[in-house]
N, C-alpha and C positions, 0 to 999 in steps of 0.2 A: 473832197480830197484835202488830205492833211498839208499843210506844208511850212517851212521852216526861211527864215531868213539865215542869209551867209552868219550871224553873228550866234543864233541860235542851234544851227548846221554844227559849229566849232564846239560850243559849249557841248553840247550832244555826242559829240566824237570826243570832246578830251585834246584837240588842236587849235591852232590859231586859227583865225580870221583871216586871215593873209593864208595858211595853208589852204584854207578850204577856197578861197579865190585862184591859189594856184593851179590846182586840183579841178575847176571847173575851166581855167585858161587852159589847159592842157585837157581837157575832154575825159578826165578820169568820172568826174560825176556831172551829169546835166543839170545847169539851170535854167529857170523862166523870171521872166520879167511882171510882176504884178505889182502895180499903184508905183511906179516907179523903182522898184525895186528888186534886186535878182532873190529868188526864192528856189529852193528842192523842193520838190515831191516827196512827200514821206515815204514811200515806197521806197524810191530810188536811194535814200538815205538812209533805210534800213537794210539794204542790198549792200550799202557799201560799209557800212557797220561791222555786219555781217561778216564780211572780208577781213577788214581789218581786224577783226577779233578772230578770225580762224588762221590769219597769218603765223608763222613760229615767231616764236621773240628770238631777235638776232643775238641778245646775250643769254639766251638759254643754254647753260654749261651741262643742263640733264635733264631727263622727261620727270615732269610734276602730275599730280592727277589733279592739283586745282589749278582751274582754269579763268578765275578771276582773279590776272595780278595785275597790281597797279606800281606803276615805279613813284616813289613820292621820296620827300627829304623828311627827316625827325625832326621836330620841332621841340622837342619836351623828352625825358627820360626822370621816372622818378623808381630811386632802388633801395629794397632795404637788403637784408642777410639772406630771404631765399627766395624775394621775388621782386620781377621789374614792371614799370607799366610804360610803354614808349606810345608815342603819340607822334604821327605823321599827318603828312598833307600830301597825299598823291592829288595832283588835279584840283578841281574844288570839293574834295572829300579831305574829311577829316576822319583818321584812319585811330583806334586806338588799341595797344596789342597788350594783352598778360602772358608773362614768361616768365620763364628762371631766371633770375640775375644771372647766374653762370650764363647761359646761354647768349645773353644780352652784352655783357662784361665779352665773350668768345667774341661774337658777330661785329663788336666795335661801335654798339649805337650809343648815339651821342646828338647833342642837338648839334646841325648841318649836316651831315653823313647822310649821303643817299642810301636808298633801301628801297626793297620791292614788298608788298606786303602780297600775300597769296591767300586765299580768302576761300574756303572751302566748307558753304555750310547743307541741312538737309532740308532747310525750309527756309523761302524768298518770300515776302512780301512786297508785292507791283502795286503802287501806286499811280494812277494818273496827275500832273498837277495842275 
């Protein structure tokens, strides 16, 4: 049986350390105690993944058909005459988009400006690490 420490639990979710302690004081996910220390079941972790990614995003203003969005900040924007390349940091992902300058100039990105990036493609490669 796979299992995750509360710090590993967070990184995996995309939350704090402290949420995911909260989150097991409040009995929303089970821990165990091994070699001293509170641990999930990967199952029960993947159950609650699961959730969290099927929940609606509370600032969803309209139905999208991609289903990996990540809210992150711009860190970088580089533009010439008819196109932009913006570069974000949702999370510990490093997010990188090509676009129209118009569209880029329209949306207001800029480095600090939050943004959601939506990520819609036809082939995933799963890696274990």
């Amino acid at each position: 049986m796979t299992t995750y420490r509360i710090a590993e639990a967070a990184d995996l979710l995309g939350v704090s350390d402290d949420t995911v302690r909260r989150w097991v004081e409040a009995g929303r996910i089970e821990a165990a105690t091994e070699n001293g220390r509170a641990v999930i079941e990967g199952t029960v972790l993947a159950g609650l993944a699961s959730e969290l990614a099927d929940a609606p995003a509370p600032d969803r203003a309209r139905a999208v058909s991609a289903r990996n969005r990540m809210l992150g900040i711009v860190t970088r924007t580089t533009m010439d005459t008819v196109m932009a390349q913006v570069e974000m940091v949702c999370g510990p992902y490093r997010i990188v988009s090509l676009m129209s300058a118009e569209a880029a100039t329209e949306l207001g990105l800029e480095p600090g400006v939050s943004a959601v990036a939506s990520i819609k493609s036809t082939n995933v490669v799963v890696e274990r690490p």
